[in-house]
C-alpha positions as CSV (number, residue, x, y, z in Angstrom):
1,X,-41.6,-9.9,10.7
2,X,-44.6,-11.8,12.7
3,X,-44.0,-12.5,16.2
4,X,-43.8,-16.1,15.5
5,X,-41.7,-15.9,13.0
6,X,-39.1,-14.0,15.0
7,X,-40.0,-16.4,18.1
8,X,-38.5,-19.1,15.8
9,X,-35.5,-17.6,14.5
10,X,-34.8,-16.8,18.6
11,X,-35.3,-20.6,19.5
12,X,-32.7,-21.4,16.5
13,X,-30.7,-19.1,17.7
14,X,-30.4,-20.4,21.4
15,X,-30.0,-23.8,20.5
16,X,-33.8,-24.9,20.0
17,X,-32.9,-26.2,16.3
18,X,-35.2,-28.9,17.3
19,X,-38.4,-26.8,17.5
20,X,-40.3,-28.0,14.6
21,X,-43.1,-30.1,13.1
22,X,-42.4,-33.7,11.5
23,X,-40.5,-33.2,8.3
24,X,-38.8,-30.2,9.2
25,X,-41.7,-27.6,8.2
26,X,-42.0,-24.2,10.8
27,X,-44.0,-24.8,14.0
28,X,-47.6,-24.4,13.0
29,X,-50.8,-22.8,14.8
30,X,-53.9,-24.5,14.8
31,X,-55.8,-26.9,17.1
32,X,-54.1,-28.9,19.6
33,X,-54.9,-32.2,22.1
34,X,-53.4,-31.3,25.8
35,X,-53.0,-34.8,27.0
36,X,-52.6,-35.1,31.0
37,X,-53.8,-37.4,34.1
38,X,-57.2,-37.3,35.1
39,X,-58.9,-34.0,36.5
40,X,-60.0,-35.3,39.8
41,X,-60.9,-32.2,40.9
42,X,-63.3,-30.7,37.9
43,X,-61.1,-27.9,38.2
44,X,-59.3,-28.1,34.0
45,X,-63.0,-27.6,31.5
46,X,-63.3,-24.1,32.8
47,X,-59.6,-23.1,32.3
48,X,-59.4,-24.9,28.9
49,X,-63.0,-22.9,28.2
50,X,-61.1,-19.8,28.4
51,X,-58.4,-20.2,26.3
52,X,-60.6,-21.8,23.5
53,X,-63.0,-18.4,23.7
54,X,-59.9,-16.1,23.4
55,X,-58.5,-18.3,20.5
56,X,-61.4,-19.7,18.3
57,X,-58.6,-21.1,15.7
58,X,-56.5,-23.0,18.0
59,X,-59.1,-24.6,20.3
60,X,-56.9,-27.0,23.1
61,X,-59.2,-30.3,23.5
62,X,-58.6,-32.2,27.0
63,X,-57.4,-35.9,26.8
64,X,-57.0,-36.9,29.9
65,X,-54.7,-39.9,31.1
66,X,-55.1,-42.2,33.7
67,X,-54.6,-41.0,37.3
68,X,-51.4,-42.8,38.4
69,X,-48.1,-41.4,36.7
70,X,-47.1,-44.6,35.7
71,X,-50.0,-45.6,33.8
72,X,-50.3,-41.5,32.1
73,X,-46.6,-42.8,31.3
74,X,-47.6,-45.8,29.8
75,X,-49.9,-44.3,27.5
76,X,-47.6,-41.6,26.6
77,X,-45.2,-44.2,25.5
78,X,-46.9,-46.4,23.5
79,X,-48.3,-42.8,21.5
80,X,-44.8,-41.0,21.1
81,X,-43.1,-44.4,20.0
82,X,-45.2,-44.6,17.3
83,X,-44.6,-41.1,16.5
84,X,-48.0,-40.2,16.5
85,X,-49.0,-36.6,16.7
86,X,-52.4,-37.0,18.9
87,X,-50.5,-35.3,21.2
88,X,-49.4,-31.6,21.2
89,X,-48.9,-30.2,24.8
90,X,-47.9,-33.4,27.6
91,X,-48.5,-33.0,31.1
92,X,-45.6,-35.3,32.6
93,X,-44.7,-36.2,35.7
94,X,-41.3,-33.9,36.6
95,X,-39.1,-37.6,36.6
96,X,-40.0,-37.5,33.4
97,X,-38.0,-34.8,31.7
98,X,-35.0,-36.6,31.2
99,X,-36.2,-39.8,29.8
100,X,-38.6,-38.1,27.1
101,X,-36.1,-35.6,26.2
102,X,-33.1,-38.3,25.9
103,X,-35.6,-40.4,23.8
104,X,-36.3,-37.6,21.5
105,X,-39.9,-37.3,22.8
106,X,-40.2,-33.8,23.1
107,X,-38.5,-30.4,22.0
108,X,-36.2,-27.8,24.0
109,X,-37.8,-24.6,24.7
110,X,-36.3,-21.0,24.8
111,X,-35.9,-20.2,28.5
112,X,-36.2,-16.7,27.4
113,X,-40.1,-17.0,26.4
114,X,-41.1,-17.9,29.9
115,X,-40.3,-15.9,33.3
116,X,-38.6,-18.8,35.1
117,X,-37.3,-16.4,37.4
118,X,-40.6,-16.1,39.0
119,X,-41.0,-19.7,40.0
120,X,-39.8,-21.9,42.4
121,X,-36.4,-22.6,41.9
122,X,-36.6,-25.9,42.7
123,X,-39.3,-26.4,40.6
124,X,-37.9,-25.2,37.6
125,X,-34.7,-27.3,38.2
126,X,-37.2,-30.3,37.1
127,X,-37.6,-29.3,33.8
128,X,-34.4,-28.8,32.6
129,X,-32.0,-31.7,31.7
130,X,-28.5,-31.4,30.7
131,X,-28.5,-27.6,30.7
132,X,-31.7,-27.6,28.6
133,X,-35.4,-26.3,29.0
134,X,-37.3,-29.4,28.4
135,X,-40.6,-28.2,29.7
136,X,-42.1,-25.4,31.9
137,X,-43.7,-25.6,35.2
138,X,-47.0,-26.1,35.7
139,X,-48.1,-27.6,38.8
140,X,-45.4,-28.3,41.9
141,X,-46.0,-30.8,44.9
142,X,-44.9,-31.8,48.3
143,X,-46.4,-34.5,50.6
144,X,-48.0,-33.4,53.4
145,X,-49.7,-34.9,57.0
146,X,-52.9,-34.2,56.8
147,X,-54.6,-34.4,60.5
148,X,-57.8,-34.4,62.3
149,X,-57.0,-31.4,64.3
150,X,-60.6,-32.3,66.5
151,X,-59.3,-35.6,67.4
152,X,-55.6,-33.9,68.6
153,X,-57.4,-31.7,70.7
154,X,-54.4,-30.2,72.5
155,X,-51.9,-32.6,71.5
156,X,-49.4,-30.8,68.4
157,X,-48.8,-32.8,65.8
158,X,-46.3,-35.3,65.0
159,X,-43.0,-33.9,64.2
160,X,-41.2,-37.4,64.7
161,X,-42.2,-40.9,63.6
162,X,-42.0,-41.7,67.1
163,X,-44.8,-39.3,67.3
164,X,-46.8,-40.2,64.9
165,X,-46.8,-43.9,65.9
166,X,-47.6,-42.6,68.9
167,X,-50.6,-40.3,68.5
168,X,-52.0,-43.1,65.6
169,X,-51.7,-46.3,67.8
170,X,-53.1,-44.6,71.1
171,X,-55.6,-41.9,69.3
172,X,-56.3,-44.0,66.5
173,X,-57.5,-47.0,69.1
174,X,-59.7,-44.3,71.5
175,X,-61.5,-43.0,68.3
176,X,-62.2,-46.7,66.4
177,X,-60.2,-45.2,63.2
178,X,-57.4,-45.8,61.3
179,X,-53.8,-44.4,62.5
180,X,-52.4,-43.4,59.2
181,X,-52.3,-44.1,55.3
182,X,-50.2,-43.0,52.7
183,X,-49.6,-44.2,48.9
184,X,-48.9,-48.2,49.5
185,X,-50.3,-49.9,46.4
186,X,-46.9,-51.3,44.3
187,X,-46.9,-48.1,41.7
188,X,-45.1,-44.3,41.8
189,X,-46.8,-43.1,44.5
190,X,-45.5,-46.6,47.1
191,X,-41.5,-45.5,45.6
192,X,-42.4,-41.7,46.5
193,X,-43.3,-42.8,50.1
194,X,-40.4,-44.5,50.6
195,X,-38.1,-42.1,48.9
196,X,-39.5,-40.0,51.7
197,X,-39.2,-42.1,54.2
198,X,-34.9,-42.6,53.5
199,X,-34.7,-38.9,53.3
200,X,-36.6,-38.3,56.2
201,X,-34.2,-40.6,57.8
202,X,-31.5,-38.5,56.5
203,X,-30.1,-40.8,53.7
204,X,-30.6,-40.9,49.6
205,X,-31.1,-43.9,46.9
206,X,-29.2,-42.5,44.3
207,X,-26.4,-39.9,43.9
208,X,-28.1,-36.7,42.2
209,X,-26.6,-37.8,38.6
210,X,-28.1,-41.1,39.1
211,X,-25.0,-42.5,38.6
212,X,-24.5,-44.5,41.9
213,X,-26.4,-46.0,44.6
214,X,-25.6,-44.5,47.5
215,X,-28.4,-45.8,49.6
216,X,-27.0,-47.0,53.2
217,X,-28.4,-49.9,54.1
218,X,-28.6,-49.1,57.7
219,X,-30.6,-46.1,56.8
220,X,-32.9,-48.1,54.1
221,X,-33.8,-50.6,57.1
222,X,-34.6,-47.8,59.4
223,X,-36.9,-45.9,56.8
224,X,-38.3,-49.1,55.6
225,X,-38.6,-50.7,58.7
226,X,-41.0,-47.8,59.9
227,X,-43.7,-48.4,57.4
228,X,-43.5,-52.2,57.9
229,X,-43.4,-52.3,61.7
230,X,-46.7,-49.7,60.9
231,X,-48.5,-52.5,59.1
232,X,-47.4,-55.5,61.7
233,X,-48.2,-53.2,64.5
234,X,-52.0,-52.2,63.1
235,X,-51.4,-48.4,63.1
236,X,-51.3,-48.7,59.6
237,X,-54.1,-50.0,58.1
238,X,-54.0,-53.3,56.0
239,X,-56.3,-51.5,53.4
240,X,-53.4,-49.0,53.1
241,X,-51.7,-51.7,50.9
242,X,-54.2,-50.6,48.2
243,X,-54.3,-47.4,48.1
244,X,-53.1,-44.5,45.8
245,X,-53.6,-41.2,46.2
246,X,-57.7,-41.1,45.6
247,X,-57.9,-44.0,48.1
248,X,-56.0,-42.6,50.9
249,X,-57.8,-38.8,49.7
250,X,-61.5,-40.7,50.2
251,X,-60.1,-42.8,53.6
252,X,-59.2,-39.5,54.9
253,X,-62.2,-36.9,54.4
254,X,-64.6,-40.0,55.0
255,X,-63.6,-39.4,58.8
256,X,-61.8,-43.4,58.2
257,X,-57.8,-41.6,59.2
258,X,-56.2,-39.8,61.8
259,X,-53.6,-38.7,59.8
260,X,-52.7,-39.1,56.1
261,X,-50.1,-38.5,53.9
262,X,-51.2,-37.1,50.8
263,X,-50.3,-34.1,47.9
264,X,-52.2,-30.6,48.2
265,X,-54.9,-31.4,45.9
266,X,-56.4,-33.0,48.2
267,X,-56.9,-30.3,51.1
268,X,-59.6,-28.8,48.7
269,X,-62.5,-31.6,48.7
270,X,-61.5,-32.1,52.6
271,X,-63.0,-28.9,53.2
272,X,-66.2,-29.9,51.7
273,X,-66.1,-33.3,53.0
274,X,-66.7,-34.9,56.4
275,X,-64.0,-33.3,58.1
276,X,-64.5,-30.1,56.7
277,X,-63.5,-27.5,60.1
278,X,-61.7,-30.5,61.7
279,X,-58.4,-31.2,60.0
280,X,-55.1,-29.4,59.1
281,X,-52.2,-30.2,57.3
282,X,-48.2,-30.0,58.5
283,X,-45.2,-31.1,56.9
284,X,-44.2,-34.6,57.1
285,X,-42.5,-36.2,59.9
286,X,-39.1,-37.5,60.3
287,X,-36.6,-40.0,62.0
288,X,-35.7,-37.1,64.3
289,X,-37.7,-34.0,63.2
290,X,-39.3,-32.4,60.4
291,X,-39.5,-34.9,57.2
292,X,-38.4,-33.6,53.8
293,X,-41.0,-35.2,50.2
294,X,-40.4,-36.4,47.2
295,X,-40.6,-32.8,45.0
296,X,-43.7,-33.8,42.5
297,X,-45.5,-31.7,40.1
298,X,-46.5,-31.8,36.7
299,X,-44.0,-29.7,33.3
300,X,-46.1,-29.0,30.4
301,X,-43.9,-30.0,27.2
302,X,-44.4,-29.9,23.6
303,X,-44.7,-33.3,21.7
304,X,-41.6,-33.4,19.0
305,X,-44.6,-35.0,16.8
306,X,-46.9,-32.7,17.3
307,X,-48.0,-30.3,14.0
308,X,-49.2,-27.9,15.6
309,X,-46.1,-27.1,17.9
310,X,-46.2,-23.2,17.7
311,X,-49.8,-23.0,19.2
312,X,-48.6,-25.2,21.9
313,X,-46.2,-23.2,22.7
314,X,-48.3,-20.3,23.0
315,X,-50.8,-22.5,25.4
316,X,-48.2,-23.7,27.4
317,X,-47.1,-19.7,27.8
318,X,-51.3,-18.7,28.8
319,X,-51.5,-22.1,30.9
320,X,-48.3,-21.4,33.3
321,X,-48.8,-17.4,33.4
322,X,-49.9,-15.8,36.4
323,X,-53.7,-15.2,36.0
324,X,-54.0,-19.1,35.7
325,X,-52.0,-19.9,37.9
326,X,-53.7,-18.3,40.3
327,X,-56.7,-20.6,39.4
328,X,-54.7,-23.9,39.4
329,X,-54.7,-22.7,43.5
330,X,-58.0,-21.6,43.7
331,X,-60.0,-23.7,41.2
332,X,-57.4,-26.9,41.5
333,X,-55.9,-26.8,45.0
334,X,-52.9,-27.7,43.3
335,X,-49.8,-25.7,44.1
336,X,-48.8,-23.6,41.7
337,X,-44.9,-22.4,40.4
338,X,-45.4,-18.7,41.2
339,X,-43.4,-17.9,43.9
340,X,-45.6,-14.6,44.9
341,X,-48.5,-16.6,45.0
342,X,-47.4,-18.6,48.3
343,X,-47.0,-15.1,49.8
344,X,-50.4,-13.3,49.0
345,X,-52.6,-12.6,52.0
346,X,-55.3,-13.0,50.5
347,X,-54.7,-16.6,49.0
348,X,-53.0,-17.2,52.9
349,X,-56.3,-16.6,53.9
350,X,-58.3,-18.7,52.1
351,X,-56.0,-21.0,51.9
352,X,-53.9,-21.5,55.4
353,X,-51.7,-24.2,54.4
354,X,-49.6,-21.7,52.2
355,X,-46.8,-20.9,54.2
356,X,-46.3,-24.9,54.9
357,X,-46.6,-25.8,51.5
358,X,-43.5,-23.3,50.6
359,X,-41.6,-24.7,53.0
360,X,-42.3,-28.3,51.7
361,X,-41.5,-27.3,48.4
362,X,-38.3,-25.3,49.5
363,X,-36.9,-28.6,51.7
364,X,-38.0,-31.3,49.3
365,X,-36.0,-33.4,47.2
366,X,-35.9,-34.5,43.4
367,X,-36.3,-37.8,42.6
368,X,-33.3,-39.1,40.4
369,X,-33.0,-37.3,36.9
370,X,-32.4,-40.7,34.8
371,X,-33.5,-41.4,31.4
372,X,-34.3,-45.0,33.5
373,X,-36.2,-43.8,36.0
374,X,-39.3,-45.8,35.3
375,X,-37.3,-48.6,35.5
376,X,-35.2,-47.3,39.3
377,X,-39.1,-47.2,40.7
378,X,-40.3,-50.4,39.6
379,X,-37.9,-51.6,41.1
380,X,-38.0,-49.7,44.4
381,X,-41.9,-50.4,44.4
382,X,-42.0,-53.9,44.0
383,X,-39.2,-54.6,46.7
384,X,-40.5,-52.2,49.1
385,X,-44.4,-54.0,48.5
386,X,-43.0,-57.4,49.0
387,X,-41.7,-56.0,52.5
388,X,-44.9,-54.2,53.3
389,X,-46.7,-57.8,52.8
390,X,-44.1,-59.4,54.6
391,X,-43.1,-61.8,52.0
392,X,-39.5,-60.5,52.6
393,X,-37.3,-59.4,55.4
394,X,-36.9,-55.6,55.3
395,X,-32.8,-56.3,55.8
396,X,-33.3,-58.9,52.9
397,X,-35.5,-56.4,51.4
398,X,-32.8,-53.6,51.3
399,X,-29.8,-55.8,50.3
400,X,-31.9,-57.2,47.4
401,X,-32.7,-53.5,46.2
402,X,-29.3,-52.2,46.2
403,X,-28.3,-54.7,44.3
404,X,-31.0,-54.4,41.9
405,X,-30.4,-50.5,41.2
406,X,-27.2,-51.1,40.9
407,X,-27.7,-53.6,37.9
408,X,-30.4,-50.9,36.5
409,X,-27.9,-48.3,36.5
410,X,-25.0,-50.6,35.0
411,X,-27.4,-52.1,32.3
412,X,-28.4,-48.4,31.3
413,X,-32.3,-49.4,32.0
């Protein structure tokens, strides 16, 4: 009996009966189309190039999807609701897993062919829905303040949001530069910073099973009401409004920021950038303390359309083991699931923000696991952007969204 062969009798056998290419046939080896968002960091080619030299029959060719998870989501969509098999291996978005598995998108996976026990915890909580392995970990993430440690001089950095409106408005004025971006443009990345913003202000949106909105209004209008007051006030920038994350990443090393709030992958072209020596990063700051981020990162799944499903199993297996892993840090800046890895010296070394970046991880929190999640942050983007304008109240703003989510969660999306 071949190793694949016995690899598929074990995923019948633990409940995996949908492993399987259109029609019903075995999985299959042979080339396959790894379809995720845009490499903005060069860092994917040479990773890819090594898998493709060690397996000349089942070359992995690189599609890459737009940079904001809404639009890579978009895409996906439009390719799997057509049940085309362009795609074998997806990179999603961890709020993803439960609406492409409920949809019949993608296929379970044996948790016994992957050593799960070596990530994150959290991390692998992401890619399981209803008791299921959906996916498996490739890429975690945690907001971060990023900071120009020259222009602090002596000063710490914020730990409160008193702080940070502090240090931005009076810094930010001495030094002719902007007090602080994050991800403001009406898209994912504009409901992750306000996600953040709630739980930093020790509140929720949604119960854990999606079920309910438990967001306290008070609370919303305290978290919201930071970010707004940041725009009126002029410590926030009015360009923020536009940016994602590549906006706020260039505004940042172009010496245009004090501080910026912004995933890990961006700490690697800092170093090479304007502010190269003269920034740091910490974790972000809260109503009282110590913020908590939105848990991001990106699951590798396996199309259920895909013909080629047993060699993108095996990819997925290469891509999330440790040797590459240790690349996604090194060559990516992008934190990887290995839990060992954020405690190597060596890696601490070159890379200092380590230790922090555990922590973040460890104290972050999912965003909702809803088959209707797309349609929970559309509307939590568009409210929270007609605030930020100040085309709306923020109290109006809030009781509007509660009321919205709630009618999103009764009309099941």
């Amino acid at each position: 009996m071949t190793r694949r062969t016995l690899m598929f009798l074990v995923a019948l056998a633990t409940g995996c009966s949908a492993l399987g290419a259109p029609g019903g046939e075995p999985p299959a080896a042979g080339p396959i189309t790894l379809a995720i968002g845009r490499d903005t960091t060069a860092y994917l080619r040479p990773l890819l190039d090594r898998w493709n030299s060690a397996h000349p029959a089942e070359p992995v060719t690189l599609l890459e999807l737009p940079e904001a998870a809404d639009e890579q989501r978009a895409q996906m969509v439009a390719n799997l609701q057509a049940h085309s098999d362009r795609y074998d291996v997806l990179g999603l978005d961890v709020v993803l897993t439960a609406e492409f598995a409920d949809a019949g998108w993608i296929v379970p996976l044996d948790r016994g062919a992957f050593p799960l026990a070596k990530f994150l915890p959290p991390v692998v909580d992401t890619a399981v829905y209803q008791d299921k392995l959906w996916a498996v970990p490739y890429t975690s993430n945690a907001g971060l303040l990023y900071y120009r440690t020259d222009l602090l001089g002596t000063e710490k950095p914020p730990r409160t949001w008193a702080e940070l409106r502090d240090q931005a408005t009076r810094l930010g004025r001495d030094k002719g530069l902007g007090g602080y971006a994050g991800q403001f443009l009406p898209y994912e990345g504009l409901t992750v910073n306000f996600a953040e913003a709630v739980q930093s202000a020790g509140g929720e949106i949604l119960s854990p099973d999606a079920r309910r909105v438990t967001m306290d209004p008070a609370v919303a209008t305290t978290a919201l009401d930071f970010l707004v007051t940041g725009v009126r006030d002029g410590w926030i920038p009015q360009e923020a409004l536009s940016f994602k994350e590549e906006e706020s990443r260039l505004a940042f090393q172009e010496g245009r920021l004090l501080f910026a709030r912004n995933w890990p992958h961006a700490y690697g072209p800092a170093t090479h950038s304007a502010v190269a020596g003269k920034f740091a990063v910490t974790r972000l700051p809260g109503r009282d303390g110590p913020g908590s981020s939105s848990l991001g990162g990106v699951n590798l799944a396996v199309s259920a359309f895909s013909r080629r499903q047993q060699s993108a199993i095996d990819f997925i297996r290469y891509f999330t083991g440790l040797e590459n892993q240790r690349l996604v840090l090194t060559e990516g800046s992008f934190p990887p699931v290995w839990t060992q890895l954020y405690d190597d010296p060596a890696l601490i070394e070159r890379f200092p923000y380590l230790p922090v970046l555990k922590e973040a991880i460890l104290t972050a929190r999912p965003r909702p696991v809803t088959a209707n999640y797309n349609q929970v942050s559309l509307a939590i983007s568009s409210a929270v952007s007609g605030a930020l304008s100040r085309t709306t109240p923020v109290e109006e703003t809030v009781v509007n969204l509660k009321r919205q989510l709630g009618e999103v969660i009764r009309s099941g999306g």
